[in-house]
C-alpha positions in Angstrom: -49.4 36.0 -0.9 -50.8 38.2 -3.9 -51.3 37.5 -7.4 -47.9 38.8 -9.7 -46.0 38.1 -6.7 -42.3 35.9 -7.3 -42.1 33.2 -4.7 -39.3 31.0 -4.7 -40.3 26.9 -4.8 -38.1 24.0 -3.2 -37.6 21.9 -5.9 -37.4 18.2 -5.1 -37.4 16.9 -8.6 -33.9 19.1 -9.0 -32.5 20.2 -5.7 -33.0 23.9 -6.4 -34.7 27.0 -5.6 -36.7 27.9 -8.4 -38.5 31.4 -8.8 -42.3 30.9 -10.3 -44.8 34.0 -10.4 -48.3 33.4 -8.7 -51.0 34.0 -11.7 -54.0 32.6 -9.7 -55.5 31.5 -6.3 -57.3 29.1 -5.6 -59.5 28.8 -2.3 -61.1 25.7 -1.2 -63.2 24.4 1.5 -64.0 21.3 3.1 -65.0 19.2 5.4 -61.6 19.6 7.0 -61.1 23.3 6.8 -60.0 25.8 4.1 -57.1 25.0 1.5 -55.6 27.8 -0.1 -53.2 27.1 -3.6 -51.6 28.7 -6.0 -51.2 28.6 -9.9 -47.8 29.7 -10.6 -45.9 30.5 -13.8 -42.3 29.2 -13.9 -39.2 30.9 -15.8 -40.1 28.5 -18.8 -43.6 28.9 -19.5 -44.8 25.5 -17.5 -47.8 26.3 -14.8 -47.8 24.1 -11.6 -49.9 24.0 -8.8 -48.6 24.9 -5.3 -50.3 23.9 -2.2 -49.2 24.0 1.3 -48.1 20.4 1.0 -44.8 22.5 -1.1 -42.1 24.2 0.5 -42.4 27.7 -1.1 -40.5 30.9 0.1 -42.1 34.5 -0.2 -38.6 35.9 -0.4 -35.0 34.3 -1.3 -33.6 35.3 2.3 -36.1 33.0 3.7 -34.8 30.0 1.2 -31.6 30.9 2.0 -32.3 30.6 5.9 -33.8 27.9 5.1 -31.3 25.6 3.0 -28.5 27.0 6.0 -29.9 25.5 8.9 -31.1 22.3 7.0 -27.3 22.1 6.0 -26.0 22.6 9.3 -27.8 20.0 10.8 -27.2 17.7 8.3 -23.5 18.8 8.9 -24.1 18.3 12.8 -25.3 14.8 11.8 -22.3 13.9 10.1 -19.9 14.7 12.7 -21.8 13.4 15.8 -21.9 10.0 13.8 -18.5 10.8 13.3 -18.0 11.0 16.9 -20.0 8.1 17.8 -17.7 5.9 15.8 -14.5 7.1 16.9 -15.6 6.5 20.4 -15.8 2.9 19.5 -11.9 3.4 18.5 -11.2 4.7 22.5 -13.1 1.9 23.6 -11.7 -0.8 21.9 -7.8 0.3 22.7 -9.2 0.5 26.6 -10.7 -2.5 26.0 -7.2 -4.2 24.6 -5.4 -1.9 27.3 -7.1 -3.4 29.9 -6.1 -7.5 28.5 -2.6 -6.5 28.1 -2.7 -5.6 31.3 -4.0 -8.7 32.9 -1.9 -10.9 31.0 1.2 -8.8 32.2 0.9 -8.2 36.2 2.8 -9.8 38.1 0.3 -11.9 40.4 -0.5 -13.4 36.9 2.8 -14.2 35.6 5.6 -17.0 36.3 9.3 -16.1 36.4 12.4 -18.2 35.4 15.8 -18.5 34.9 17.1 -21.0 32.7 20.3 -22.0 30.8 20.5 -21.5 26.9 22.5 -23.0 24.4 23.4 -20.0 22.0 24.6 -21.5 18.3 27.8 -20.9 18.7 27.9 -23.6 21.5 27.8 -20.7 24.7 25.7 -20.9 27.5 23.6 -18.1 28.5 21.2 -17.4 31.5 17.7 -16.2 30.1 14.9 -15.0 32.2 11.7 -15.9 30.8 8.1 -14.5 31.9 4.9 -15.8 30.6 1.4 -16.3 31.6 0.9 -18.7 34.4 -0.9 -22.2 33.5 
């Protein structure tokens, strides 16, 4: 990056993409290697430091590639959560399939045939299923 150059700085404090003009470099070195940061200038007059700890873009096609993917796989996120909990949903109505079932066949249940007394005083025949005890 060169000096008068307009990079474009991932702002956490805001959410935004904010231009700043590099006014200075600064080149450091240590013990664990060389560390290169920049004084920039932002829109309103306020200098900040940028160091490689920063996301910073040397042109706004590369923010915007950037912010895309990081949205689509947050969007990706979302729906395979999504997905993930309505297969809990297909589970659970197997799940209540399958005891319906077992309370239902036949080797399970008990058939009768009985006599009612309707209200009216008349007799009818009723056949009556139910679990076996």
């Amino acid at each position: 990056m060169k000096i008068g150059q307009i990079i474009w700085i991932l702002s956490k404090q805001t959410n935004t993409i904010e231009p700043a003009k590099i006014v200075e470099k600064m080149i450091k070195e240590t013990v664990t290697g060389i560390h290169t940061s920049y004084c920039v200038v932002h829109i309103d007059g306020k200098t900040s430091i940028v160091n490689e700890n920063q996301k910073y873009f040397e042109s706004i096609d590369d923010a915007r590639k950037f912010l895309q993917e990081a949205a689509s796989k947050l969007i990706d996120n979302v729906i395979n959560k999504a997905q993930q909990e309505a297969a809990k949903f297909v589970e659970k109505a197997k799940e209540e399939t399958n005891d319906v079932q077992s309370l239902t066949s036949d080797d399970t249940m008990y058939h009768d045939e009985t006599l009612i007394t309707l209200p009216d005083g008349r007799l009818a025949k009723a056949k009556i299923r139910g679990p076996q005890i």
